[in-house]
N, C-alpha and C positions, 0 to 999 in steps of 0.2 A: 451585374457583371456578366459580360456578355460569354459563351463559349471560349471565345478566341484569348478572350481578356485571360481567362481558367490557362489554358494552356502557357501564356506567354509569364504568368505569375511565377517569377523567381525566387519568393521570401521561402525562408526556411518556415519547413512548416513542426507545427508544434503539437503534438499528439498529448492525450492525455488518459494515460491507465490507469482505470480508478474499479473499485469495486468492495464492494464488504468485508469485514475481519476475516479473514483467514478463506478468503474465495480463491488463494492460487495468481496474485499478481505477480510475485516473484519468480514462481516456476514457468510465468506464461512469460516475462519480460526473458529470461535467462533464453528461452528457447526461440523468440523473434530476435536477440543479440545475434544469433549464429547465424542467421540468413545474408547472404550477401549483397541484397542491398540497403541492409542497414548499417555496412560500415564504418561509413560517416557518419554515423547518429553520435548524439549527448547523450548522456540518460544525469537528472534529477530524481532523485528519493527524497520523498519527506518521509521521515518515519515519527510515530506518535510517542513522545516519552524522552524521561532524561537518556538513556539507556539505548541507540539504534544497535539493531542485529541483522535487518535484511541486508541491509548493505554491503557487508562481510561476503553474502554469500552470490552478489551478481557480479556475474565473470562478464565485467568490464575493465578495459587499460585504465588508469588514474586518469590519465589526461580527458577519457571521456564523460568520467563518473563527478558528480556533482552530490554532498548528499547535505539534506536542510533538517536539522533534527530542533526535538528541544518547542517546538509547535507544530501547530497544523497550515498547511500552506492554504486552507480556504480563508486564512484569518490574520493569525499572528507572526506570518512569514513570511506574507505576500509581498512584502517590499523585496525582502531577501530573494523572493523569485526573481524580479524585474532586474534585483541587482546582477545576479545569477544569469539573465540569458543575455544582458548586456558585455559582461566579462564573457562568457563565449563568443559572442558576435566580435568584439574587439579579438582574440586570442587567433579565431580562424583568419581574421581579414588581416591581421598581422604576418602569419606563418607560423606562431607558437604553436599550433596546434594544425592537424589535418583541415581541409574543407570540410566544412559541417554540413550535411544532407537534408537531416531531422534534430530532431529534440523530443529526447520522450520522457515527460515527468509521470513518474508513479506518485501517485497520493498515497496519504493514510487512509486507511480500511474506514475511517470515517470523516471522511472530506466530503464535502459540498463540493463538485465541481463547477458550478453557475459559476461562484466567487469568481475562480480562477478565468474561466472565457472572457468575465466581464474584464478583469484587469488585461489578459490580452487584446481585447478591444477596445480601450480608454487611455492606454497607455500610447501617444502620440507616436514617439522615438523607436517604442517597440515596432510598432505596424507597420515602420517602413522595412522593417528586417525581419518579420517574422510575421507568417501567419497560421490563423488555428488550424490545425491538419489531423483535427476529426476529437471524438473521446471514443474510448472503447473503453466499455463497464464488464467485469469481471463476473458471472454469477455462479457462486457455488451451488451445485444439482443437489446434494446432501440438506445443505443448511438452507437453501435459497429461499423457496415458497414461507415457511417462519420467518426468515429476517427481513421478506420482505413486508409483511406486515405487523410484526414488530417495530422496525427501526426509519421513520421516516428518511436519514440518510440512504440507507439502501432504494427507497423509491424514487430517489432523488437523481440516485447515481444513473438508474436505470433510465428514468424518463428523459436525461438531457444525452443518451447515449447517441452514438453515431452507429454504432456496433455493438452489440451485446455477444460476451461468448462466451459458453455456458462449461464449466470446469467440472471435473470429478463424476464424468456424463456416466463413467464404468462402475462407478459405486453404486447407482440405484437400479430399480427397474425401470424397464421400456414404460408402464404404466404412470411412474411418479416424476420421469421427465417431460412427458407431454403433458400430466397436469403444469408442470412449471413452465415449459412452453407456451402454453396458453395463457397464462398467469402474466405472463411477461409481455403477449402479443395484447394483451388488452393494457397495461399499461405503457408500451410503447408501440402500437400498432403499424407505425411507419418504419421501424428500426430490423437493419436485417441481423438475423440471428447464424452464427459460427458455433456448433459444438468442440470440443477440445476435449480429447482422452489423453491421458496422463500428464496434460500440460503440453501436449501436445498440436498445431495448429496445421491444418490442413492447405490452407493456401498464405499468398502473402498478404496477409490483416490489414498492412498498411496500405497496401497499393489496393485493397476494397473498399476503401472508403470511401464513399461518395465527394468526388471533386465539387459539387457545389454544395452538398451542406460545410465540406469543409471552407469554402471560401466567402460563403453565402455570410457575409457578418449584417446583413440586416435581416436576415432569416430566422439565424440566430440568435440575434438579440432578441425579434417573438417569439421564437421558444421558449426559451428564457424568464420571458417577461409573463408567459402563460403558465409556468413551470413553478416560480418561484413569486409571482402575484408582485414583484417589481421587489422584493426585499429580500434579505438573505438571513436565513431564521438561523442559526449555527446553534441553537438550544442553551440553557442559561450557562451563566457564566465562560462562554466559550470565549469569549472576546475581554475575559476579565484580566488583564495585566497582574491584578495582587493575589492569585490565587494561587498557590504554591507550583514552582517552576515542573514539577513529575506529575502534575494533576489537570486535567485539561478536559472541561466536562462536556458531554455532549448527550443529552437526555438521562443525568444519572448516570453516565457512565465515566470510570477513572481510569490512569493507567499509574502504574507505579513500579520501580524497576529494585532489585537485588544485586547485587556485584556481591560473590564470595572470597575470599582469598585463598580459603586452602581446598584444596581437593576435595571432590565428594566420594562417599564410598558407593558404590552404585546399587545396589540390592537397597539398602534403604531410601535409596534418591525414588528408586522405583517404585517402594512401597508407597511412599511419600504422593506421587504419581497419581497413583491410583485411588489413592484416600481422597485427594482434591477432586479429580473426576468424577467418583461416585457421591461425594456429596455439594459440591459446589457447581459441579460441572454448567448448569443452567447459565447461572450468573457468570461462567467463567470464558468470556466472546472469546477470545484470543491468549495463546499464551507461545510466547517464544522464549528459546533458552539455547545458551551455548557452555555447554558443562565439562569441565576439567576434570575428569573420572581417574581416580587414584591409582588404578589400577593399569591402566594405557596414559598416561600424563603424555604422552607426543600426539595420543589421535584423539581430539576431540567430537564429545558426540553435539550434533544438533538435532533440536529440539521442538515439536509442532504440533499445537494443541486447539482445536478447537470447540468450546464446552465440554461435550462429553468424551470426544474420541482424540485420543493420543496418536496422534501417527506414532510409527518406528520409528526406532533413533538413527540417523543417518552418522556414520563416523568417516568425519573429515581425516584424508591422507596427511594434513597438516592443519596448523594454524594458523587462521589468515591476518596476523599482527602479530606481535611481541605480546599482548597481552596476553596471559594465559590465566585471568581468572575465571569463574562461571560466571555468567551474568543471563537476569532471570527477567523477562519484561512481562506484564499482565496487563492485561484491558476485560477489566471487570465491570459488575452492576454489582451496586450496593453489598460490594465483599472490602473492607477494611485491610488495607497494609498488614496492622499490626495482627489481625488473624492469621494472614499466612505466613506472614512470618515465625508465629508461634508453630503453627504445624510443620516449619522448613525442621527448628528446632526437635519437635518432638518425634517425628516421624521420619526425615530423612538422618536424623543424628549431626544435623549440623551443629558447629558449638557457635552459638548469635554471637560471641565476640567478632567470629570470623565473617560476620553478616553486613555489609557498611550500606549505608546509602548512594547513590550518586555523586550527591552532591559532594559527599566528604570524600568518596572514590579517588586519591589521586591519578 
């Protein structure tokens, strides 16, 4: 594709923010929503578990917001996508909806993105209305250099990256950022790198991304094709349909969700907190939670954990639904439901009648 062709390309193009558990997509999506010319953007969330909570918290109009839960869209949802940018390309070219500019799907903290470019690229109907308009991979400066040699997905997300930008730059030293720097230049050596403090992004991310790896689709399919050895490993049972609907594994890893019904008391939720941290913390990638504290029942606190370190609890001026229960999501290694749930019991003072599943959640 020639320059001129780059320029005269009118398809919507389709970004995609992907990055590791708890690397800061939310805070970084919330904060490229405010820019103006992302106006016209879509935003898709896939989020991991019976139980979505990111979604709750990106300040998008409904009309723009898409959210695909309940799977992983490198896998078990990817129809749902295709369905998904077809119903906005009909909506915009209708009127139902503004002119749409972009489309920017966030993934699960462990999504494969290959899957997803290749289905943008295979899908016939799609390509004539859309095209790929870069990935930009999320790397937490705190967790990053461990996850990324721990978690095959993380090396993943990195290597097929168009952007890489580097989150939580303020929390380390000048020392432990340019080991990870480096760490990152040698796995994507051609990939330009964006630091971000506090979620924060210095220029516009999207209008940086290279116009021809974003349009280059036979460029990127050899990436791809070098990236991922022509197959797509999603780790066992990722792609198993009969494996229970909150469990969706990917190298050992599970996610499983809590809905409370009644209030918690907060001095025990907290102690509770910290018990999990200190002893599970390792095995504990991700944990999100949106808690109905007895004591303020109108401001609810939100909730952000990853392994060992708790962030502070953020309290929402309201509640972004009618529902007002606590609901508790985990993306563990080799840590059992029925453990924490024992400890919500013993430790935060929950009474487990008031403990329900998802599934039986009405």
């Amino acid at each position: 594709m020639s320059a001129a062709d780059l320029s005269r390309d009118t398809r919507i193009p389709v970004t995609i923010l992907t990055g590791f558990l708890g690397s800061g997509k939310t805070t970084v999506l919330n904060r490229l929503l405010r820019q103006p010319s992302l106006a016209g953007a879509a935003v898709i969330v896939n989020e991991f578990g019976a139980v979505g909570l990111d979604h709750l918290l990106i300040q998008a109009s409904e009309e723009q917001f898409t959210l695909l839960d309940n799977g992983c869209v490198c896998c078990t949802v990817r129809g749902d996508l295709v369905a998904t940018l077809k119903d906005l390309d009909r909506k915009s070219r209708a009127g139902e909806t503004p002119p749409l500019s972009r489309v920017i799907i966030e993934t699960t903290g462990l999504a494969d993105p290959a899957p997803i470019l290749h289905t943008l690229m295979a899908e016939t109907e799609l390509m004539t209305r859309f095209r790929i308009g870069g990935v930009v991979t999320t790397v937490d400066a705190v967790n990053g250099a461990p996850t990324l040699g721990r978690h095959p997905e993380a090396a993943k997300q990195v290597a097929v990256a168009d952007r890489l930008l580097i989150t939580k730059s303020d929390l380390v030293s000048r020392e432990t950022l340019g080991e990870l720097l480096r760490q990152l230049e040698h796995l994507a050596p051609t990939v330009g790198q964006t630091i971000a403090r506090n979620g924060e992004v210095d220029l516009d991310l999207m209008a940086s991304l290279p116009a021809d790896a974003a349009l280059d689709v036979a460029r990127i399919a050899m990436r791809l094709e070098a990236v991922a050895h022509g197959h797509h490993h999603c780790g066992p049972n990722c792609c198993d349909h009969a494996h229970h609907h909150d469990t969706h594994g990917h190298h050992g890893i599970q996610s499983f969700s809590f809905v409370i019904d009644k209030p918690v008391e907060w001095s025990a939720f907290a102690r509770w907190l910290d018990y999990v941290a200190a002893l599970k913390g390792e095995d504990l990638l991700r944990f999100k939670g949106l808690v109905h504290v007895a004591d303020e029942p109108e401001l609810p606190l939100v909730l952000h954990g990853v392994q060992h370190v708790f962030h502070p609890p953020v309290r929402l001026d309201r509640w972004p639904s009618a529902d007002r229960r606590t609901r508790l999501v985990f993306i563990v290694r080799d840590i059992e439901r029925e453990t924490i749930a024992r400890t919500l019991v013993k430790f935060a003072a929950i009474d487990a009648a008031s403990i329900a599943s998802p599934a039986l959640a009405a």
